[in-house]
PLY file of the C-alpha trace (Angstrom):
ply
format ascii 1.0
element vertex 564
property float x
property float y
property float z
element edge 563
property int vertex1
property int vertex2
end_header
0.00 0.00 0.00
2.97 2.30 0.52
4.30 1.17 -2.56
0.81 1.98 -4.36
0.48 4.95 -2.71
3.80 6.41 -3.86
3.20 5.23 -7.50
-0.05 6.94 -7.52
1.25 10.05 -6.34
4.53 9.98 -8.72
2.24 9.51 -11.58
0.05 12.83 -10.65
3.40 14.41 -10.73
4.64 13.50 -13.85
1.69 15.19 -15.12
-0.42 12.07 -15.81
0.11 9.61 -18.38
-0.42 10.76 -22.24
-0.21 6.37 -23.09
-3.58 6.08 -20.74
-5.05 9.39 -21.77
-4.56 10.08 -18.06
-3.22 13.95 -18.17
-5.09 17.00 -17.00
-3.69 20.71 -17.63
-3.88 21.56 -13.75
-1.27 18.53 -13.22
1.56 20.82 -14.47
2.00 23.11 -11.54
3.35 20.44 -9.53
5.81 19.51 -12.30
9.14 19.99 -10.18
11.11 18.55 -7.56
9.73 19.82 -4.68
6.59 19.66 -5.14
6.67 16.14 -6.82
8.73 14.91 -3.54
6.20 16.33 -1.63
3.58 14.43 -3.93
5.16 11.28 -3.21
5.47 11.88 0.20
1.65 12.27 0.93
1.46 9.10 -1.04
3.06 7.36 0.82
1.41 8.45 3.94
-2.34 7.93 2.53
-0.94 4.04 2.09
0.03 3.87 5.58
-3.21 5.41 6.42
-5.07 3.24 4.34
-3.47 -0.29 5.05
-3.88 0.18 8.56
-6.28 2.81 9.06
-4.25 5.12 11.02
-4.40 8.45 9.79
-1.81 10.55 12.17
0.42 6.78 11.99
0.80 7.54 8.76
1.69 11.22 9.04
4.64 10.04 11.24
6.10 7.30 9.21
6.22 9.58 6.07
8.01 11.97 8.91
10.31 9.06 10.40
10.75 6.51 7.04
10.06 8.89 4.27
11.13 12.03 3.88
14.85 13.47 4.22
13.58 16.85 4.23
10.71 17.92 6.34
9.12 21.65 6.71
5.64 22.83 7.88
3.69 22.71 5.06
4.70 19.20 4.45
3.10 18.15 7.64
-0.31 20.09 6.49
-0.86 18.33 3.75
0.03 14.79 4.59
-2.23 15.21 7.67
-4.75 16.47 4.87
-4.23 13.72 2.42
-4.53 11.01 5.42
-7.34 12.92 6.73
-9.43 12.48 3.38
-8.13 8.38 3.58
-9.61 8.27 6.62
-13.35 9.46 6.00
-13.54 7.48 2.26
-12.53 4.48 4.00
-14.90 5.04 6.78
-17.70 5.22 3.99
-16.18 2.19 1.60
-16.41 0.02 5.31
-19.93 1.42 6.28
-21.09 0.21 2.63
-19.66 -2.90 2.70
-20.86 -4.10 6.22
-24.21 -4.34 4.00
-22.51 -7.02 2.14
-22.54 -5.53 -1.06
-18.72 -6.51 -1.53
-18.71 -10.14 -1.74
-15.48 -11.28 -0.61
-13.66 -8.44 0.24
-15.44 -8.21 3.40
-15.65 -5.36 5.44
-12.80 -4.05 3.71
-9.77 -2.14 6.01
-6.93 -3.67 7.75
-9.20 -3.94 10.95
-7.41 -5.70 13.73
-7.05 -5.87 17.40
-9.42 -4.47 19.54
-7.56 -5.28 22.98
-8.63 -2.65 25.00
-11.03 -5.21 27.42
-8.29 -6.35 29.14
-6.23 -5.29 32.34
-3.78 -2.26 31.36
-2.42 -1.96 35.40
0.96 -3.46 35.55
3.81 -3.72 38.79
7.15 -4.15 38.81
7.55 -8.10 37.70
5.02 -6.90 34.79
7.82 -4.46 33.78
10.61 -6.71 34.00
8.64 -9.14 31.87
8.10 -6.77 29.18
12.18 -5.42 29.27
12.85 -9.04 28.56
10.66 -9.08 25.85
12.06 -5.63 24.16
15.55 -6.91 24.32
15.34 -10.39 23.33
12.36 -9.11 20.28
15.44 -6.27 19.07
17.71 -9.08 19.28
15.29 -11.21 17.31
14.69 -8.31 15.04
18.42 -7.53 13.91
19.04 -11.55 13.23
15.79 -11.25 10.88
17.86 -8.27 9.17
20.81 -9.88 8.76
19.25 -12.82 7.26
17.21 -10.90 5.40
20.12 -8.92 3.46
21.88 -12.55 3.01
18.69 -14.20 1.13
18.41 -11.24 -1.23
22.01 -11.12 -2.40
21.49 -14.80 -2.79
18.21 -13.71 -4.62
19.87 -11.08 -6.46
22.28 -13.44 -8.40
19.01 -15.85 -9.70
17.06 -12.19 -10.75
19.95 -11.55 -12.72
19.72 -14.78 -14.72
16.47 -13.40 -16.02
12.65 -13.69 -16.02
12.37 -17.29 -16.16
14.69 -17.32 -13.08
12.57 -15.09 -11.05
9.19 -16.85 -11.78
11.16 -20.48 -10.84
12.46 -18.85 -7.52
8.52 -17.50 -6.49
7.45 -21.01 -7.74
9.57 -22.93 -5.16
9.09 -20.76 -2.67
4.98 -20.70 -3.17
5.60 -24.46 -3.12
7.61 -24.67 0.55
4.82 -22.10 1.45
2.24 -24.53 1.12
3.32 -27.35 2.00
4.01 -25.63 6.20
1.00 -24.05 5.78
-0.93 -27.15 5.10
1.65 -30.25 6.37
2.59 -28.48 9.69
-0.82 -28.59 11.61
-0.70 -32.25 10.97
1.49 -32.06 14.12
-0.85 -30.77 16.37
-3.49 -32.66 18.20
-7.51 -32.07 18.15
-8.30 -29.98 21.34
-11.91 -29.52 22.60
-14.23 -26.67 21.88
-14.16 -24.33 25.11
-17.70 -24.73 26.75
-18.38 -21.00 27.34
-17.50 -20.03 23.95
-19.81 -17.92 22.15
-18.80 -18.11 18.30
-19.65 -21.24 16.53
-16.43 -23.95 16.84
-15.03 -25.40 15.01
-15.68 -22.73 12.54
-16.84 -24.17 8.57
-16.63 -21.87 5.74
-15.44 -19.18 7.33
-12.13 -17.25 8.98
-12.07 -18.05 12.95
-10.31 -19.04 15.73
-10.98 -22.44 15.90
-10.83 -24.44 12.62
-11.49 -28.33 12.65
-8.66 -29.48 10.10
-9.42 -33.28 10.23
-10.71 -33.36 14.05
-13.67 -34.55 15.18
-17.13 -32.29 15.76
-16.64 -30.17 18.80
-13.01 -30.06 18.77
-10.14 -28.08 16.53
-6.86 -28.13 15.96
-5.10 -24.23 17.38
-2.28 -24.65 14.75
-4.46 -24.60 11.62
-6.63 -21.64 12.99
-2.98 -19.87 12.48
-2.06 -20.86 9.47
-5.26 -21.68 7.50
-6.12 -18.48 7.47
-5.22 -14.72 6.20
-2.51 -13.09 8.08
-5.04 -10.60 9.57
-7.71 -13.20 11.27
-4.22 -14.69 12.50
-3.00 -11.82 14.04
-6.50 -11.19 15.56
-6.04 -14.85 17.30
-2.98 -14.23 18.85
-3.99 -10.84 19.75
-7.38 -11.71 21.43
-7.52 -11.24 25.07
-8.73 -14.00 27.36
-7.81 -17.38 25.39
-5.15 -17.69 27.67
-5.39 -22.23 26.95
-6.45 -21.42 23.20
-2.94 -22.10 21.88
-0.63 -25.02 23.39
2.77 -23.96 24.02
4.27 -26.07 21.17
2.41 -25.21 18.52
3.18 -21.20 19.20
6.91 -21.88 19.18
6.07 -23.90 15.96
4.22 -21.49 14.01
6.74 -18.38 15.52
10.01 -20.50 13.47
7.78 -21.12 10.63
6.57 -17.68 9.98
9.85 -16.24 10.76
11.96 -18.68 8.21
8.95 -17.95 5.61
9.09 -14.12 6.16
12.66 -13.95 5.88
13.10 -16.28 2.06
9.80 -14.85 1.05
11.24 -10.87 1.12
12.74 -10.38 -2.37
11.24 -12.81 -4.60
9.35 -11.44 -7.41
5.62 -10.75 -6.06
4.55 -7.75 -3.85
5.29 -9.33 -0.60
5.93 -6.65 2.37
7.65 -6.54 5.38
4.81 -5.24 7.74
2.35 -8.36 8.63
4.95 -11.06 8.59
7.15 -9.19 11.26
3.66 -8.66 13.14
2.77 -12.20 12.94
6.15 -13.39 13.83
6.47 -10.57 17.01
2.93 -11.28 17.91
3.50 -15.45 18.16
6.90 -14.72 20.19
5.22 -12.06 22.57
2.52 -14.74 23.22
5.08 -17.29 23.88
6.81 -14.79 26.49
3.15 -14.14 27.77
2.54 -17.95 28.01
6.28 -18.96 29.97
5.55 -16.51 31.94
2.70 -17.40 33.52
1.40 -16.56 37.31
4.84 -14.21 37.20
2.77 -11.54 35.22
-0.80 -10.27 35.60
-1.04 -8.75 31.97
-2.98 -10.94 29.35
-1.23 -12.81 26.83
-3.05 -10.91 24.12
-1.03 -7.66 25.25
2.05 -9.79 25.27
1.61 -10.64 21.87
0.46 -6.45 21.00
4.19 -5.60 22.74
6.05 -9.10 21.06
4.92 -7.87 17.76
5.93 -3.85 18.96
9.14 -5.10 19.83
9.98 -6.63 16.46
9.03 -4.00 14.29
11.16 -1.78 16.44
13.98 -4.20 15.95
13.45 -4.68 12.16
12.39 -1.40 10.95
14.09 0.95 13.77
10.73 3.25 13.67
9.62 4.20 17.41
6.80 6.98 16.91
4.94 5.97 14.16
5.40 2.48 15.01
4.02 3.45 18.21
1.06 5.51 17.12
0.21 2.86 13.80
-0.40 -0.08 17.17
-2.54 2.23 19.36
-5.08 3.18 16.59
-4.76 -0.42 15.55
-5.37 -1.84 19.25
-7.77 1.32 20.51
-6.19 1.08 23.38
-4.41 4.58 24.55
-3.53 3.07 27.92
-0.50 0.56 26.27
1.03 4.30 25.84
3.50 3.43 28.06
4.57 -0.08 27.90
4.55 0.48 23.98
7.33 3.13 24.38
9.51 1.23 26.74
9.45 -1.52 24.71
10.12 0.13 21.29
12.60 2.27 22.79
14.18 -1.06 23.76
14.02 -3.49 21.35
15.35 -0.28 18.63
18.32 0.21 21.00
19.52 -2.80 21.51
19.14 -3.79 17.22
21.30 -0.43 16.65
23.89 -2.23 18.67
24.16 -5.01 15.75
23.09 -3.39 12.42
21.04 -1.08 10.93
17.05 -1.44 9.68
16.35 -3.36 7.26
14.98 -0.35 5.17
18.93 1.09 5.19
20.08 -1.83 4.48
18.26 -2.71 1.49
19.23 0.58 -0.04
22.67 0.30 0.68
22.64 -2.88 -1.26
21.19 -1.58 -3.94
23.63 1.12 -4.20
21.47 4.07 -3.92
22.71 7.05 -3.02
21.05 8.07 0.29
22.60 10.57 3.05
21.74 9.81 6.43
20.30 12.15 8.75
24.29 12.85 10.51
27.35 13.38 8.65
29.99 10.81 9.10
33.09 11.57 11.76
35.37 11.27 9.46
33.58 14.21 7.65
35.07 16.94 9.88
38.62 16.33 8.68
37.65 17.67 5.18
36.55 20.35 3.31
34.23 20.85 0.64
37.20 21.21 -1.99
38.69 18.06 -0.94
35.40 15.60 -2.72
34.88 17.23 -5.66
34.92 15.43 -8.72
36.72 17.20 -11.76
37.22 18.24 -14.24
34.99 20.80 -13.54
32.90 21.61 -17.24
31.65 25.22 -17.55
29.32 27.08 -20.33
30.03 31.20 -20.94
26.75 33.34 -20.51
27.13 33.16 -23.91
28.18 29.82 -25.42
29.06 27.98 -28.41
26.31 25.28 -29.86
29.02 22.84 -30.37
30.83 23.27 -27.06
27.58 22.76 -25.19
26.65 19.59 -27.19
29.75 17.91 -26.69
29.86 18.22 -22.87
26.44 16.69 -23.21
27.93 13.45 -24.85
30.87 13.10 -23.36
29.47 13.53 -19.38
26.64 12.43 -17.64
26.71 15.81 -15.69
23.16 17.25 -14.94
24.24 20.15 -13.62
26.64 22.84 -15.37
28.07 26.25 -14.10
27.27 29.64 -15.68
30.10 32.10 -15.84
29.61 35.91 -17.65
32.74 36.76 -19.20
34.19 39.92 -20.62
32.81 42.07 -22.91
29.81 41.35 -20.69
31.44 41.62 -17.05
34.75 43.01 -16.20
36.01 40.41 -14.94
34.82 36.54 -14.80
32.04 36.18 -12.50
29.63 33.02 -11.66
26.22 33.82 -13.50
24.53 30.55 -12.08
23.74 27.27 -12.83
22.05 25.74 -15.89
20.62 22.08 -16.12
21.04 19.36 -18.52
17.08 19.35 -19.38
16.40 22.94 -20.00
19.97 22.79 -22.40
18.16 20.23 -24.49
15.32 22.24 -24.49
17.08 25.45 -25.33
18.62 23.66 -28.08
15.60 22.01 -29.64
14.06 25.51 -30.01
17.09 26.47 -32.16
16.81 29.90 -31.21
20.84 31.06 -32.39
22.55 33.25 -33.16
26.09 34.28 -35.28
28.07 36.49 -32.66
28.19 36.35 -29.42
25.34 38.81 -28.67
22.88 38.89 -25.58
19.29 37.64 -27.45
17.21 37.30 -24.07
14.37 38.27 -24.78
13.91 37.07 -27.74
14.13 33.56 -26.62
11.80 34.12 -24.12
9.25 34.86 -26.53
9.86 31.79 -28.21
9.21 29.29 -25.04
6.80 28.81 -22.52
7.45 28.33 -18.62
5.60 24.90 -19.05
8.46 23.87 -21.54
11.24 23.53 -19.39
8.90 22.25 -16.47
10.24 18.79 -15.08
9.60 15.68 -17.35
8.09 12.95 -16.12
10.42 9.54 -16.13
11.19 8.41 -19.94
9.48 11.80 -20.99
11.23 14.96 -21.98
13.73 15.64 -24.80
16.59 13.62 -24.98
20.33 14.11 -26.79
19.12 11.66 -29.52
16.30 13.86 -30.36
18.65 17.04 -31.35
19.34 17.80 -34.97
21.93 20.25 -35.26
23.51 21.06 -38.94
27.46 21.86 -38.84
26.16 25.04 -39.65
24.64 25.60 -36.25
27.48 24.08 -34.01
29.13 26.84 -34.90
26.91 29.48 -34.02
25.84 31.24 -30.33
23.11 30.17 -27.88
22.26 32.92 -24.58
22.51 30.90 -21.46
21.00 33.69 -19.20
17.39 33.03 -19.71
17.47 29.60 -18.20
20.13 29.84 -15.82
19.79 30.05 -12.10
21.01 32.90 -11.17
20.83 32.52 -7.55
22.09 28.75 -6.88
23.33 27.97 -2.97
27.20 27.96 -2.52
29.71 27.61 -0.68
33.00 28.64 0.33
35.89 25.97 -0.79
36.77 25.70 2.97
33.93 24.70 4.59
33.77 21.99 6.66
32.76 18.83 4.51
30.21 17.96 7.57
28.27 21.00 7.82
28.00 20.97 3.65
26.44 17.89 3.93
24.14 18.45 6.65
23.30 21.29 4.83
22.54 19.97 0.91
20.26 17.04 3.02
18.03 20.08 5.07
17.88 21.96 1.73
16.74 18.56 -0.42
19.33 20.35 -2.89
20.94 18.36 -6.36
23.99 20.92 -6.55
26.03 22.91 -4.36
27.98 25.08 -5.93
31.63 25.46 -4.19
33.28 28.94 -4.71
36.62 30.23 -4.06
38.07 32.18 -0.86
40.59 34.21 -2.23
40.15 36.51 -5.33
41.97 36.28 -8.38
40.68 33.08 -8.96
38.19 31.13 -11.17
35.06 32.05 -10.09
33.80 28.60 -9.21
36.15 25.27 -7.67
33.56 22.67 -8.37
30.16 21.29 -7.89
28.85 19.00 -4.97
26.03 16.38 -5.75
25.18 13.61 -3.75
27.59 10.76 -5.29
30.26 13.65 -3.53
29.33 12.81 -0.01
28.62 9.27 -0.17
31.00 6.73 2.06
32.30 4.55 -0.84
33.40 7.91 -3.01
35.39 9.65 0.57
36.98 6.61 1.35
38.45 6.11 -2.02
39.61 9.40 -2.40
41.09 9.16 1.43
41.65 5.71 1.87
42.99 6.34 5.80
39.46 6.78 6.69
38.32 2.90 6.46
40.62 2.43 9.67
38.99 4.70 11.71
35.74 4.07 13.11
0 1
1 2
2 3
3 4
4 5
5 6
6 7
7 8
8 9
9 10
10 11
11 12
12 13
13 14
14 15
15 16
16 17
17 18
18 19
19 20
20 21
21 22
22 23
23 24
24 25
25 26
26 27
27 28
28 29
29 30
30 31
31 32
32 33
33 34
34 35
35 36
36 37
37 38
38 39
39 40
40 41
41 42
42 43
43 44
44 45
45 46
46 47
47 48
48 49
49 50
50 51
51 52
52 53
53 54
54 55
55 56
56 57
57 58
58 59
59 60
60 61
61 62
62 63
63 64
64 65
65 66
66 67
67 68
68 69
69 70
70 71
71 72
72 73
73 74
74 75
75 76
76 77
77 78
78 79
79 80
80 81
81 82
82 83
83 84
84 85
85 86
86 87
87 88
88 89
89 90
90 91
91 92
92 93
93 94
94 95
95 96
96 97
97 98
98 99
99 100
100 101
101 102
102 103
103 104
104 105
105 106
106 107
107 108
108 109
109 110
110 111
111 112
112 113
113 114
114 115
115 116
116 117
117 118
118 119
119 120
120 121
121 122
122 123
123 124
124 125
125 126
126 127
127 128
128 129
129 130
130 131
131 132
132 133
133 134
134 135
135 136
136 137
137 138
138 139
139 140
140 141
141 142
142 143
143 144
144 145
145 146
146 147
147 148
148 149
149 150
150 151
151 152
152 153
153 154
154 155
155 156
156 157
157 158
158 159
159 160
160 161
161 162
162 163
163 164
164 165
165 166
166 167
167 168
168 169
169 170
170 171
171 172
172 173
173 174
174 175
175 176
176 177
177 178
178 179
179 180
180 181
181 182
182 183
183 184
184 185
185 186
186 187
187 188
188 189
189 190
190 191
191 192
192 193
193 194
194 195
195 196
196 197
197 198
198 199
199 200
200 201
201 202
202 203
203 204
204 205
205 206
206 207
207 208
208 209
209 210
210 211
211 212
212 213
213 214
214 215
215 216
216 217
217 218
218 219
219 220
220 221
221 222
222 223
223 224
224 225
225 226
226 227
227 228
228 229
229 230
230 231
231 232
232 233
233 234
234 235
235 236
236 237
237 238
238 239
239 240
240 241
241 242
242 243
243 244
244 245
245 246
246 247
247 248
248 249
249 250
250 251
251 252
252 253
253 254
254 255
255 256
256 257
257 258
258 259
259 260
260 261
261 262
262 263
263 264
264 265
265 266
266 267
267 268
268 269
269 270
270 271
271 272
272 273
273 274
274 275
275 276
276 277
277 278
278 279
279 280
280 281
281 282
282 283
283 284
284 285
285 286
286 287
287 288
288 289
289 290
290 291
291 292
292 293
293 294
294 295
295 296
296 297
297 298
298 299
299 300
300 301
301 302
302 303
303 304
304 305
305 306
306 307
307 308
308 309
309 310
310 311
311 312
312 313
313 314
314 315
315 316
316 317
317 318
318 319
319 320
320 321
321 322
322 323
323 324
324 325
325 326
326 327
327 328
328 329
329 330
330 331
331 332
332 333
333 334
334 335
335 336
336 337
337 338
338 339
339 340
340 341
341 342
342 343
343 344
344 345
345 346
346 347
347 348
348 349
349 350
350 351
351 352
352 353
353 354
354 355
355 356
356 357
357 358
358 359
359 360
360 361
361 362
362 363
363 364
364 365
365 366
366 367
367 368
368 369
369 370
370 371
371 372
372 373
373 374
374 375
375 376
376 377
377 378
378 379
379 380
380 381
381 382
382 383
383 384
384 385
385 386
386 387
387 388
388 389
389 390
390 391
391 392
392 393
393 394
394 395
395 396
396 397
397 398
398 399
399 400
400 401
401 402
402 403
403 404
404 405
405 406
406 407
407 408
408 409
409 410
410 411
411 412
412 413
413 414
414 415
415 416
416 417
417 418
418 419
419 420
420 421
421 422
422 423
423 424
424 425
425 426
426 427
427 428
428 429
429 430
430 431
431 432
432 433
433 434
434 435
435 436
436 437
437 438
438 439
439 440
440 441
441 442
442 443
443 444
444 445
445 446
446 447
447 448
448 449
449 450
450 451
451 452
452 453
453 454
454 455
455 456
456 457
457 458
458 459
459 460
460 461
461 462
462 463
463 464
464 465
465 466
466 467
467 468
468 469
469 470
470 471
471 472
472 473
473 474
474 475
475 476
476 477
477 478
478 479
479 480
480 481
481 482
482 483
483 484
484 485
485 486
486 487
487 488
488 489
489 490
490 491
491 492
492 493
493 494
494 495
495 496
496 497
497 498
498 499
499 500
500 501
501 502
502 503
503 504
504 505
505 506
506 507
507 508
508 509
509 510
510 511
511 512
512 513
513 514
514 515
515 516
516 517
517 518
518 519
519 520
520 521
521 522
522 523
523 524
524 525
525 526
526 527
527 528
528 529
529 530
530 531
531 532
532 533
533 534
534 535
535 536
536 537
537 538
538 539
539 540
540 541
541 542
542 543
543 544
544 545
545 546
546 547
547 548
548 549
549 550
550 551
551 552
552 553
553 554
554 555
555 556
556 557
557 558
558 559
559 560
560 561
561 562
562 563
């Protein structure tokens, strides 16, 4: 749903999609970086929302998991988006309790109401539950490291190709079935409680208590966990008062099954997330902890299992707030406030001592270049002149066609300094900075001229502001598109007209550290770097974000990989 979310919202600002006649005119304004970040952002907060049906949970994750650069009016409208989840969900689940939606139920991620049982707790009850956070983040950074092990494995099938990938999700669908439906064999038939309520065993349906080969009046309690969907699972272990409804063995079975499955199952090739199976996994060790336990505790087992599944999330996923606030609306219980801290706080701090979530760590497999929250020590020792990457490549105010097209083959550079030269200045001076997409632009239009000659205006006339708006992915013009005659290589373009004339810089001496912290805050794509002294080129170089990345320092300094 986060996934979806984000998609949906990247799509709205790309402007649409021409291929599905999807496009409206009013989807251009939010054609840019910023506000298409901010797009995706809300996106991925009206998932959250939606998935789990916490609206202010899912304002906090996109604040904790999502974003790297968070202002005021960011928090408006993600609160806004989740708030309009929110009330169409409430109406799609008030429709559907009619039955008018076959077999998508009630529709909503609607779990755990545990708030029924006793929420007063003593010392032993806290004791208990530090246990729990420290052994559920140990439990949570082992599923992380085996986690990152299966999909490198994974990654070397996916790269055999597509008949690879559907092999791999056919063997694993395969040992998926065959625990889900040989396990329970190992459990025996218990009886039916007397004083139950519901119907049991239940036929047909999703329940508690499913019969799998018993006799009438009896069920077996590890087939009502795995013959059926993750959420009527969760709502087993979760319900309050079954204290004798699961037998000791068949938890611990059901917690290594579900953990093994949710760890080889991450990384195959179908939309399988990382959310329910840690809950399910948490939730069966929490009600193991809750079972052991005994006469030492007076809280339920059901709130065991609420603060075993807490306390693997935390240790998996490192989130504490909206991990926190995404359980209470879940649970509707406000007075597991507390114990839900303490044992996120826990279980995250004790994880952090082995590695790091298993969000970072997928992205740092894949290579991508993120920049954490906190510059690196090592980051003090430098300046910004000391990372950048040269030779630096720079246009005049007023260029040459053919220079500017062959920095466009021969780099992958996105960005480009500006610098006015004389006649035009007295001395050289840094105009701005000019992108790669509005260059291909400018030079579609063919708007030259012979002599070097300041022409403005005139090009103004000639383009719209919508034209050099941000293209959505695989849109845009592209270097293959150009034709320029020999003719025209040798003739003038005016740079001023779509250069940014007011691009953030630095001084060549600043500390690398405080550059970096500040081109995350900023959500910025170049940093200019500009001398100290006079007399001097105008600009050193440009920072991006390969610049400050770990791999790129260290190979530059190689003394830092020593130093911790």
């Amino acid at each position: 749903m986060v996934h979806t979310g984000a998609c949906i919202a990247s799509l709205l600002g790309q402007g649409g999609s021409r291929k599905y006649h999807l496009t409206w005119k009013w989807l251009r304004y939010f054609k840019n970086d910023r506000d298409r970040r901010d797009l995706i952002t809300c996106g991925a907060a009206a998932g959250v929302a939606a998935a789990f049906r916490a609206p202010v949970g899912g304002v906090l994750f996109a604040l904790e998991e999502v974003t790297s650069w968070w202002r005021s009016a960011l928090l408006w409208r993600t609160f806004f988006t989740t708030a309009v989840v929110a009330v169409v969900l409430r109406a799609l689940i008030e429709f559907c309790r009619s039955g008018k939606c076959g077999l998508f139920g009630q529709g909503g991620l609607i779990m755990f109401d545990v708030n029924s049982s006793q929420a007063t707790y003593d010392t032993p009850d806290l004791l208990t539950v530090i246990f729990l956070g420290i052994v559920g983040g140990i439990f949570g950074s082992l599923y992380n490291f085996l986690v990152d092990k299966v999909l490198r494995t994974y990654s070397i099938f996916n790269e055999q190709g597509p008949k690879f990938r559907v092999l791999l999700v056919i063997v694993i669908s395969l040992l998926t079935s065959c625990c889900a439906y040989g396990i329970p064999w190992l459990a025996q038939c218990k009886p039916c409680p007397i004083e139950l309520k519901n119907e049991c065993p239940t036929v047909g349906r999703s329940g508690n208590y499913k019969n799998f080969q018993c006799q009438p009046g009896h069920y077996n309690d590890l087939a009502s966990l795995f013959l059926n969907t993750n959420d009527d699972a969760i709502r087993n272990l979760f319900s309050n008062g079954t204290q004798k409804e699961f037998q000791l063995s068949t938890l611990v079975i059901f917690f290594a099954a579900v953990y093994c499955l949710g760890i080889i199952t991450y990384g195959i090739a179908v939309p399988s997330g990382l959310f329910i199976p840690v809950i399910l996994a948490g939730a069966s060790y929490g009600r193991i902890v809750g079972t052991v336990a005994g006469s030492l505790t007076s809280l339920d087992v059901g709130l065991f299992s609420l603060l075993g599944a807490a306390s693997f999330l935390g240790g998996t996923m490192r989130m504490t707030v909206s991990l926190c606030i995404i359980l209470l609306e879940l649970t509707n219980d406000l007075l597991m406030l507390p114990l839900m801290m303490l044992v996120l706080l826990i279980s995250k701090t004790v994880a952090d001592c082995f590695n790091k979530g298993v969000y970072d760590q997928i992205v740092r497999m894949k290579g991508l270049p993120y920049m954490e929250a906190h510059a690196e020590p090592y980051m003090r020792h430098l300046v910004a002149k000391d990372v950048v990457s040269g030779p630096l490549i720079t246009f005049s105010g007023v260029e040459k066609v053919g220079n500017i097209l062959h920095a466009l083959k021969t780099t992958g550079h996105h960005g480009f300094p500006v610098i006015d030269e004389p006649p035009f200045t007295d001395a050289p001076e840094l105009c701005g900075l000019v992108l790669k997409s509005h260059l291909l632009v400018l030079l579609k239009g063919k708007k030259f001229s012979k002599t070097r000659m300041l022409v403005g205006s005139d090009i103004l006339k000639r383009f719209e502001a919508n034209d050099f708006a941000k293209a959505g992915s695989g849109k845009g013009v592209k270097l293959e598109d150009l034709d320029i005659t020999a003719e025209e290589m040798e003739m003038y373009v005016d740079l001023h007209p779509i250069t940014n004339t007011s691009p953030y810089t630095v001084v060549e001496t600043m500390s690398l550290a405080k550059a970096a912290v500040l081109f995350r805050e900023l959500g910025l794509r170049h940093l200019c770097v500009v001398p100290k002294t006079p007399a001097r080129p105008p600009v050193v170089g440009i920072l991006t974000r390969h610049d400050f990345m770990p791999g790129h320092i260290r190979g530059l300094y190689p003394h830092f990989n020593s130093r911790k």
